[in-house]
Backbone as ProteinMPNN parsed JSONL, in Angstrom:
{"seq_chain_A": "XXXXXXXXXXXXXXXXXXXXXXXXXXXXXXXXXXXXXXXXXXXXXXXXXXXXXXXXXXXXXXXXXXXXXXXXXXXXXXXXXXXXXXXXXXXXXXXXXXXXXXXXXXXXXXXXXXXXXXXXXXXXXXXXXX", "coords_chain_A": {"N_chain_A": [[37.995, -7.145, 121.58], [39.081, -4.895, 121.213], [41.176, -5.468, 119.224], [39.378, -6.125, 117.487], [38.162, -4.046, 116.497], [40.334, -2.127, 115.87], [41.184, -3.403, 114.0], [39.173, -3.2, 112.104], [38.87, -0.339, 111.712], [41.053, -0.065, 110.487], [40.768, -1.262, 108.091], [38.456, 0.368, 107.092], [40.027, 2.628, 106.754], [41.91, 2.146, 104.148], [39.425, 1.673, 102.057], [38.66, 4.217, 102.023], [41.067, 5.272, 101.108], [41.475, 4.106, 98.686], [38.959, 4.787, 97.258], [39.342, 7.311, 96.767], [41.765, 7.923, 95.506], [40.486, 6.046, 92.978], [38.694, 8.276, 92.521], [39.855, 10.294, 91.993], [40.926, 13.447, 89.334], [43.252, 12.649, 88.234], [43.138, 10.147, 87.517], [41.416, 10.154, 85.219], [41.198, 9.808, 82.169], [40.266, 12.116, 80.295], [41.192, 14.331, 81.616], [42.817, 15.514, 80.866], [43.859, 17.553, 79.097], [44.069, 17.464, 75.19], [47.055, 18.072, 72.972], [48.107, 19.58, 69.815], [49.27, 18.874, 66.809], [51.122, 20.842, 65.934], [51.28, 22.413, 67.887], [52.551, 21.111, 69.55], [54.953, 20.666, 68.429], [55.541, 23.65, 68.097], [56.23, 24.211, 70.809], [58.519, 22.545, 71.48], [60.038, 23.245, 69.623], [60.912, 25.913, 71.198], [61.656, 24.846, 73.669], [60.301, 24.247, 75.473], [58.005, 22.421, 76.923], [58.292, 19.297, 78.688], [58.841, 16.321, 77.27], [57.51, 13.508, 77.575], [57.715, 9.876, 76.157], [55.823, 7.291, 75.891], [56.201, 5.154, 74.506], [57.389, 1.653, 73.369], [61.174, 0.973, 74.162], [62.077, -0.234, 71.288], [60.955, 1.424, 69.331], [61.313, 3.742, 70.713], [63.871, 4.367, 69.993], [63.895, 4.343, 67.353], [62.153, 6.265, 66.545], [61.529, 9.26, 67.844], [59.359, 12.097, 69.629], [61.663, 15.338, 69.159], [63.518, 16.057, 72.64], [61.966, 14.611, 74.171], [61.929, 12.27, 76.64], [62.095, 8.674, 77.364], [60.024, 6.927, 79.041], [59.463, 4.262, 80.864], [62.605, 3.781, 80.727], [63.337, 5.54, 82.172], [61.896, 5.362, 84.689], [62.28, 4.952, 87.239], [63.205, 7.147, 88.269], [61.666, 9.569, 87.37], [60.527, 10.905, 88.786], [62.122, 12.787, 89.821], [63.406, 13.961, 87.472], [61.419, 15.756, 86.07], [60.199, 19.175, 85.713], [60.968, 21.575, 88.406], [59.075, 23.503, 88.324], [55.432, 23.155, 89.124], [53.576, 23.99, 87.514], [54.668, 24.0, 84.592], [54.782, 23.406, 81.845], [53.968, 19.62, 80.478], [53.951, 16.862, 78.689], [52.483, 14.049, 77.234], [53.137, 11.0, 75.228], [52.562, 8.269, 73.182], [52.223, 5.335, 70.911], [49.696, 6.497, 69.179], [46.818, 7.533, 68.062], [44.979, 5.781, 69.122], [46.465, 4.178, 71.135], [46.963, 3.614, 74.766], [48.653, 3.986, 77.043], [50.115, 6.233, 77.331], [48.802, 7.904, 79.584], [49.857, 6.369, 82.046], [52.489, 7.949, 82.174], [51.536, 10.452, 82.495], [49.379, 10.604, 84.498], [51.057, 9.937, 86.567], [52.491, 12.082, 86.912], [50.51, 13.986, 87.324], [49.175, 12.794, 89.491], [51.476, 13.979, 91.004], [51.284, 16.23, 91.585], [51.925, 18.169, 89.341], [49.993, 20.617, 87.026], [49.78, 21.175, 84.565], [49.276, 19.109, 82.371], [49.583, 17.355, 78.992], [47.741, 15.524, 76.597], [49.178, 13.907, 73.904], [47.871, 13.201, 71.416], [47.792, 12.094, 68.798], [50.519, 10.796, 68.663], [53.277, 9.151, 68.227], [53.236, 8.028, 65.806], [51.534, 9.796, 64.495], [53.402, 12.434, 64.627], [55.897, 11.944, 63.057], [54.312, 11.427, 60.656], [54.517, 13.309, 57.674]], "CA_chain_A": [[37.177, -6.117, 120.963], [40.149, -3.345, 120.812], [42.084, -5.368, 118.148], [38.309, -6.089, 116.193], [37.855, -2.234, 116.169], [41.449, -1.587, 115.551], [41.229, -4.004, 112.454], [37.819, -2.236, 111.152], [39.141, 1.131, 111.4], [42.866, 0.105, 109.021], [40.124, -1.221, 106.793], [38.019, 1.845, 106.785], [41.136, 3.452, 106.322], [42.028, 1.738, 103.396], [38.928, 1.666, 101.117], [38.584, 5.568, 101.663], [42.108, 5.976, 100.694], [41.028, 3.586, 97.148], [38.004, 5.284, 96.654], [39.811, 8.878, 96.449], [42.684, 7.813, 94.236], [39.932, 6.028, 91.994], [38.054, 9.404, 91.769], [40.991, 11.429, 91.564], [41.118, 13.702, 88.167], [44.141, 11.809, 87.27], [42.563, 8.417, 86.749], [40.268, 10.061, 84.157], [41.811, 10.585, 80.883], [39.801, 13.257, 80.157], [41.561, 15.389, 82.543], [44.563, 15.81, 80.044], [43.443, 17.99, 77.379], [45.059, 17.576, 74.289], [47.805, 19.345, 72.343], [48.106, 19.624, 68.582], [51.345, 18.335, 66.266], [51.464, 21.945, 65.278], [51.522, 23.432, 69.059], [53.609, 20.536, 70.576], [56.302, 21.338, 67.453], [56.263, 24.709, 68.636], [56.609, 24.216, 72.197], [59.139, 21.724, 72.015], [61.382, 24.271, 68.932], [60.868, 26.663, 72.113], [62.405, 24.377, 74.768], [58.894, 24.951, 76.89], [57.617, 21.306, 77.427], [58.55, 18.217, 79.302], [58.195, 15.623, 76.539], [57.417, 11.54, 77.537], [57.623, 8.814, 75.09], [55.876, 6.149, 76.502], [56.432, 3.509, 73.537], [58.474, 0.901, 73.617], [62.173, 0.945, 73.916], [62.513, 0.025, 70.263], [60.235, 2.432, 69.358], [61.617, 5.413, 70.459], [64.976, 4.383, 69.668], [63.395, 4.298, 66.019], [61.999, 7.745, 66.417], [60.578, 9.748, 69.061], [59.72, 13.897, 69.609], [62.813, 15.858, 69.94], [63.869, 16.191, 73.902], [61.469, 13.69, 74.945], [62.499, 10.897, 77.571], [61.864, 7.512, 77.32], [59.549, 6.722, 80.618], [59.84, 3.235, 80.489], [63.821, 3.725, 81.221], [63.389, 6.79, 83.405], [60.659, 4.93, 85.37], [62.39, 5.137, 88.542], [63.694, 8.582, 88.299], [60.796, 10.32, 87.101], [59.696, 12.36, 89.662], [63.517, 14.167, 89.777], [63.907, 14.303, 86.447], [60.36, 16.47, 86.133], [60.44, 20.201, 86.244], [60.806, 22.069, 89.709], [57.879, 23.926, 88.375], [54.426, 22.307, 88.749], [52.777, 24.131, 86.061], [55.004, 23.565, 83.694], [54.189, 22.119, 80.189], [54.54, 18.465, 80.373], [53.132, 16.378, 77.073], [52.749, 12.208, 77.552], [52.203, 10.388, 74.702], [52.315, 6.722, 72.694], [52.171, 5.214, 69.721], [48.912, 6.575, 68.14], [45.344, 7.519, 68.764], [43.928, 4.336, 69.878], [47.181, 3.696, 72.579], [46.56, 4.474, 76.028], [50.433, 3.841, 77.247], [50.444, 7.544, 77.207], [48.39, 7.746, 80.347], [50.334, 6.308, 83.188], [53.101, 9.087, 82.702], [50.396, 12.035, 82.63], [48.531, 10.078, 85.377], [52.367, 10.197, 87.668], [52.737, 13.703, 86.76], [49.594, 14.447, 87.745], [49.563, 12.556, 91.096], [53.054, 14.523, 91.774], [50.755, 17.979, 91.97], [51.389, 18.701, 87.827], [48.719, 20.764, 86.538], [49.739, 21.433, 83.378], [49.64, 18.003, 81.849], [48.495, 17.179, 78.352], [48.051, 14.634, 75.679], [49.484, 14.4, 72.193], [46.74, 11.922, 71.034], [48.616, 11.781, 67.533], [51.28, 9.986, 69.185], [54.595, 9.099, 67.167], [52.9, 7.516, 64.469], [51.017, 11.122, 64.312], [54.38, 13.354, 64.805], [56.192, 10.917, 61.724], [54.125, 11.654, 59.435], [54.62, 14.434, 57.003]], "C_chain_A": [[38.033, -4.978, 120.421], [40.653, -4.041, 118.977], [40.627, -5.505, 117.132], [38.217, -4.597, 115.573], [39.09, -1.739, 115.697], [41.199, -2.085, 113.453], [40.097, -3.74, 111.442], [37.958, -0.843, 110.988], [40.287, 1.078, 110.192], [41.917, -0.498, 107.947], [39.371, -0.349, 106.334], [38.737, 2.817, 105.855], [41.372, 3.47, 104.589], [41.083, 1.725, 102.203], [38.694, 2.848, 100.992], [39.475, 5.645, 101.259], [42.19, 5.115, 99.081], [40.365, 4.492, 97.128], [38.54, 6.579, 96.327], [40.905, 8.44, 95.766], [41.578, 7.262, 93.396], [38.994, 7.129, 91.458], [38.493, 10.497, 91.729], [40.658, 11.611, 90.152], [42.292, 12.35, 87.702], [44.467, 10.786, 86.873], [41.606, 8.606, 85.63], [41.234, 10.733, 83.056], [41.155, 11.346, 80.202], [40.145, 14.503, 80.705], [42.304, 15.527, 82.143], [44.117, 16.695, 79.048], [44.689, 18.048, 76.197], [46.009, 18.311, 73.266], [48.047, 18.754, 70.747], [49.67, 18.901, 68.35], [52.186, 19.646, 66.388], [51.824, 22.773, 66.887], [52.456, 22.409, 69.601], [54.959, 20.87, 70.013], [56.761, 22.595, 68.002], [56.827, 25.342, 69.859], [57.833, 23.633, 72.29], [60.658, 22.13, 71.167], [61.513, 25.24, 70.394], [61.694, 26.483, 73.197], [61.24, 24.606, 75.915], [58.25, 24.038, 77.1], [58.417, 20.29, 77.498], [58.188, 17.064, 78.337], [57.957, 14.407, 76.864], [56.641, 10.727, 76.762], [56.842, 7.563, 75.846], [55.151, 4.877, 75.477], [57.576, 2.918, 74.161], [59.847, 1.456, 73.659], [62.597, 1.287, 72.697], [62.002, 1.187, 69.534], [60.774, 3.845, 69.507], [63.236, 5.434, 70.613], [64.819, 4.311, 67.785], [63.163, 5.599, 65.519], [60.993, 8.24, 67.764], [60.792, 11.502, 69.005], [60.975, 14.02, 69.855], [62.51, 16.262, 71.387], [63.265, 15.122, 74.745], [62.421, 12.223, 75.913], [61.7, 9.83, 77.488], [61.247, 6.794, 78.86], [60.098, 5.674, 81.159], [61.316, 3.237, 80.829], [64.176, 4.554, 82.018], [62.067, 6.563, 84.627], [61.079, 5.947, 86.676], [63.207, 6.561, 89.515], [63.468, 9.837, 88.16], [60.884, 11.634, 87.465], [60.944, 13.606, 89.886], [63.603, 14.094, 88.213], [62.816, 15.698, 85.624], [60.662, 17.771, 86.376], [60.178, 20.701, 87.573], [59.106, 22.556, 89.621], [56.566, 23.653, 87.92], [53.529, 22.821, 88.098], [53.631, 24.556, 84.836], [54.247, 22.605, 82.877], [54.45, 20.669, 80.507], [53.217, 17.634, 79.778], [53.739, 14.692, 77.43], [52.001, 11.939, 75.988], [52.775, 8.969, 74.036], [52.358, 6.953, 71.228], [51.048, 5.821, 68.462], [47.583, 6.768, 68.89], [44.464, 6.467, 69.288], [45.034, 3.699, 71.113], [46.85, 4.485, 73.585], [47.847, 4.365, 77.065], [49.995, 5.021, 78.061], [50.049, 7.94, 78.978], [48.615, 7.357, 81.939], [51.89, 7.417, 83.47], [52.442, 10.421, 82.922], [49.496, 11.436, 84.063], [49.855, 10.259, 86.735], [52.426, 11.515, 87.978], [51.238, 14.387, 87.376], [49.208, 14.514, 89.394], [50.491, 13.304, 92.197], [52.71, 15.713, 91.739], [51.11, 18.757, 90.402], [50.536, 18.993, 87.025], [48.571, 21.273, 85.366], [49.671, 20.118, 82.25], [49.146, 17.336, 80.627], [48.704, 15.823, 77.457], [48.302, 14.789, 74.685], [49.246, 12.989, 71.569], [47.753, 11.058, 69.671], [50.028, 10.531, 67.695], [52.457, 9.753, 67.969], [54.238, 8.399, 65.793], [52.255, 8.932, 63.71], [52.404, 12.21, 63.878], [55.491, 12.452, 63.293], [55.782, 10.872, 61.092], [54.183, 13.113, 58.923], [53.482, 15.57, 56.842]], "O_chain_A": [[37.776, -4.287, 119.435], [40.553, -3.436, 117.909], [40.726, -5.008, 116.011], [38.213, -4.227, 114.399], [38.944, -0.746, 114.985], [41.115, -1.511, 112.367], [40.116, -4.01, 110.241], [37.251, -0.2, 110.211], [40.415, 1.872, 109.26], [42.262, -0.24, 106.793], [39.46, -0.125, 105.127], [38.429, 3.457, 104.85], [41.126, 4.436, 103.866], [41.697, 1.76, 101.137], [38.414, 3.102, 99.821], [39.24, 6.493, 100.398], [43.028, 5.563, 98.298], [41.053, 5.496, 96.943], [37.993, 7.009, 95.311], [40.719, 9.188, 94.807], [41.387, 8.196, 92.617], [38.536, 7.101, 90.316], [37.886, 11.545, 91.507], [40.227, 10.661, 89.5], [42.066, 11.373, 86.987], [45.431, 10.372, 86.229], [41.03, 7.663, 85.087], [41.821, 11.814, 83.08], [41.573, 11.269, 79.046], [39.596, 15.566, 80.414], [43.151, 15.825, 82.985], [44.083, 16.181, 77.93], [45.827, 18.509, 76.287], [45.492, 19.29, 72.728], [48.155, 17.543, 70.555], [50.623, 18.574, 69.057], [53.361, 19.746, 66.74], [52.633, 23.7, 66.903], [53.349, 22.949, 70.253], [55.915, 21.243, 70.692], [57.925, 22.807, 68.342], [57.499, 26.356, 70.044], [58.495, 24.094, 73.22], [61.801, 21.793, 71.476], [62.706, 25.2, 70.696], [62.348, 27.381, 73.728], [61.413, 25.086, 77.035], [57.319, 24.499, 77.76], [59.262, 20.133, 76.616], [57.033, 16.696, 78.549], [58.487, 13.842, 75.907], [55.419, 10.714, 76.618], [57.616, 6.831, 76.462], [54.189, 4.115, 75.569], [58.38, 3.307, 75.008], [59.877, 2.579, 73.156], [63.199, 2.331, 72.446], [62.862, 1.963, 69.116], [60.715, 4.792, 68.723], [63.821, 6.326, 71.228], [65.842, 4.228, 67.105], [63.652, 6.09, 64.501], [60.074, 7.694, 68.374], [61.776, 12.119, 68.598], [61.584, 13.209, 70.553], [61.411, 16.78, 71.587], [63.785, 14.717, 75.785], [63.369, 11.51, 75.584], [60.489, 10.047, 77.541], [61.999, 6.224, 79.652], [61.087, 5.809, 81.878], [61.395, 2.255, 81.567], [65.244, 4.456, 82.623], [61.483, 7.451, 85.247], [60.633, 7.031, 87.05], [63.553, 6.81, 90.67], [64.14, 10.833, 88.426], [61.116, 12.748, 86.996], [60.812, 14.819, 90.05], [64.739, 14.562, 88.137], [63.293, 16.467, 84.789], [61.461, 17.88, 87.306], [59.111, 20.307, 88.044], [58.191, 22.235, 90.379], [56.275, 23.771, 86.729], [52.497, 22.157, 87.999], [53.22, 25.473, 84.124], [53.525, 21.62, 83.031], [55.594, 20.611, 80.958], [52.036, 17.654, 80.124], [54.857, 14.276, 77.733], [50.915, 12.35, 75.582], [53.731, 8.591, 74.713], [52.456, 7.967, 70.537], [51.262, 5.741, 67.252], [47.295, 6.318, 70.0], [43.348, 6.549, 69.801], [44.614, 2.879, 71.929], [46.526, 5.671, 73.524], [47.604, 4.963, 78.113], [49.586, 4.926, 79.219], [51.015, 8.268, 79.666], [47.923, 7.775, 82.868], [52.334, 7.655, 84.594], [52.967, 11.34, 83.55], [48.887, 12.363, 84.597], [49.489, 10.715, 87.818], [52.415, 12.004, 89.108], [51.293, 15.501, 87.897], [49.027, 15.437, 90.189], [50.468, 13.349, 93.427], [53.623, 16.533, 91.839], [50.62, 19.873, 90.228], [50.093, 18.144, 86.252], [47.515, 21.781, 84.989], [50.151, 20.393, 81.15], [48.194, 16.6, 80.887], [49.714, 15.133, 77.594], [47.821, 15.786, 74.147], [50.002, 12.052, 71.315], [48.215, 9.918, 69.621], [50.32, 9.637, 66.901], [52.328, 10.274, 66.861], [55.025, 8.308, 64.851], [52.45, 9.133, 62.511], [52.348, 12.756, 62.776], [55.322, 13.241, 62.364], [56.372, 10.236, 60.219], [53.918, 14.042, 59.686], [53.71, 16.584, 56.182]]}, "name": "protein", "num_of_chains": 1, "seq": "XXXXXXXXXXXXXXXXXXXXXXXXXXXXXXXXXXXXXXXXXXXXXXXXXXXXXXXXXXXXXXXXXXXXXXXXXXXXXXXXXXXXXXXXXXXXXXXXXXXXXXXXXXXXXXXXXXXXXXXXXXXXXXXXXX"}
């Protein structure tokens, strides 16, 4: 009976600790609000946001914002490479208004207590054009 009750409580455990990451803000992409071409340009001439690329490789060896990092090759280094300070600017985005890429680095950053975190919907197909 101990180990039945033992083994119904680590499952207890377990679907409360799903159910609160799935209704965490930072599974809803709505919880990013988004930033302009024209305000991320001037944040990023400023040196005042955290930029992540999260296209491909080739992609943002093609073109990508100035300062931005390449997630995707900074996967596993993220969370130090992130500013000390958790409301800092930090801008995730992708290839274009219909990718959702963008999303699992604003969704990390978010998880990691970052409450400044936004989207730049436009994405590099947006920031590339004239």
């Amino acid at each position: 009976m101990k180990l039945f009750s033992a083994v119904l409580f680590s499952s207890s455990l377990l679907v409360l600790s799903t159910l609160a990451r799935a209704e965490s803000p930072c599974a809803n992409e709505e919880h990013f609000p988004l930033i302009t071409k024209s305000e991320l340009k001037q944040v990023v001439d400023q040196g005042g946001a955290f930029v992540v690329d999260v296209n491909s490789k080739k992609s943002f060896k093609k073109a990508h914002v100035p300062s931005a990092i390449h997630f995707a090759s900074n996967e596993k280094t993220f969370e130090t490479m992130l500013p000390k300070d958790k409301s800092a600017l930090i801008v995730a985005y992708c290839g274009g208004p219909s990718c959702t890429a963008w999303h699992k680095a604003a969704q990390k950053a978010c998880e990691m207590g970052y409450t400044n975190v936004k989207h730049f919907k436009e994405g590099i197909s947006g920031w590339t054009k004239s």
